[in-house]
N, C-alpha and C positions, 0 to 999 in steps of 0.2 A: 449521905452516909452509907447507904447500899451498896455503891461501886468501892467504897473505901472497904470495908467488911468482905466483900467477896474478892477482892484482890489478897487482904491478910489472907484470907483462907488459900488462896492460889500458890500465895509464897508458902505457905506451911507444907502444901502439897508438892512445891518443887523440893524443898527442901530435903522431908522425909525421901523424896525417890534420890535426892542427889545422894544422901546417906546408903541407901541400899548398893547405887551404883557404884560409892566407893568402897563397901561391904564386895560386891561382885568383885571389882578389879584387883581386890588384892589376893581375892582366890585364885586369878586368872594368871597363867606361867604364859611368857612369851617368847620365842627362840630369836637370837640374834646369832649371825655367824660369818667366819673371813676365814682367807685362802680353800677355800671353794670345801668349806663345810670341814674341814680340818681343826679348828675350836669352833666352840659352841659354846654361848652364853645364857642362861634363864631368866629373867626376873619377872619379878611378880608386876599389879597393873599399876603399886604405889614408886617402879623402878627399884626394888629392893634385888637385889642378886640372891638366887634360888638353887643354881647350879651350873657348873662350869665343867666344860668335858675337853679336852686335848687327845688327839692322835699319837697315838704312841713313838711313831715315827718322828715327831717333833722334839721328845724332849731325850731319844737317844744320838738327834742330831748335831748336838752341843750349842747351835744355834739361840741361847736363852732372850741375844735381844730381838731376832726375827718371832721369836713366843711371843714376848712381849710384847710387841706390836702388832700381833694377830689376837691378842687378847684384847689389846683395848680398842680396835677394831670392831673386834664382834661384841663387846660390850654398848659401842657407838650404834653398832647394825639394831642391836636388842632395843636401847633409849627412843630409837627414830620408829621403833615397830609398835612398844609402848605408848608413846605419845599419840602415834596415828588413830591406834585403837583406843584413847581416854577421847581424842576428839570426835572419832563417831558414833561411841556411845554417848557423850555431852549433848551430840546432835540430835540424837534418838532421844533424848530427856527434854530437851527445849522445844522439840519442836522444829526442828530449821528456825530458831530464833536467831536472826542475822545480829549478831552482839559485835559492839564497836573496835574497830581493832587493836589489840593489845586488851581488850577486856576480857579476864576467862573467871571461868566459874570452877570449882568456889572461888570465892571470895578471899 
């Protein structure tokens, strides 16, 4: 029953830090951006969007669907930066716990 007890207490321990770290990530802003820094995208660490910036030159160029397409661009660039950053902080929380693949945490 000793191993059983001090494993609950282990998950309570992951758990509580998992909590903080998703406390951290959503204070955490990430820049995503396309046509070489011309938009720019923010989102926080839950992928919420936080702020959106466009070059002036773009939207006097009448251009709306080349926008558009630089938008969701750098909104893809921002997802892929988030993500990266949720997994090496997960890694910093586990431990380098090699978890099975397609398994992510939480739960």
């Amino acid at each position: 029953m000793k191993n059983l007890s001090q494993m609950m207490k282990q998950a309570q321990e992951l758990q509580t830090k998992m909590q903080e770290m998703q406390t951290r990530l959503e204070g955490t802003e990430i820049t995503g951006q396309s046509g070489a820094g011309m938009v720019e995208v923010t989102l926080n660490g839950k992928g919420e969007m936080r702020g959106l910036k466009i070059d002036p030159s773009l939207l006097s160029a009448g251009g709306g669907e080349v926008l558009e397409d630089l938008i969701v661009a750098a909104h893809n660039d921002a997802k892929v930066r988030v993500e990266q950053h949720t997994q090496e902080e997960m890694g910093k929380l586990t431990g380098g716990l090699n978890l099975p693949p397609g398994m992510k945490l939480p739960f």
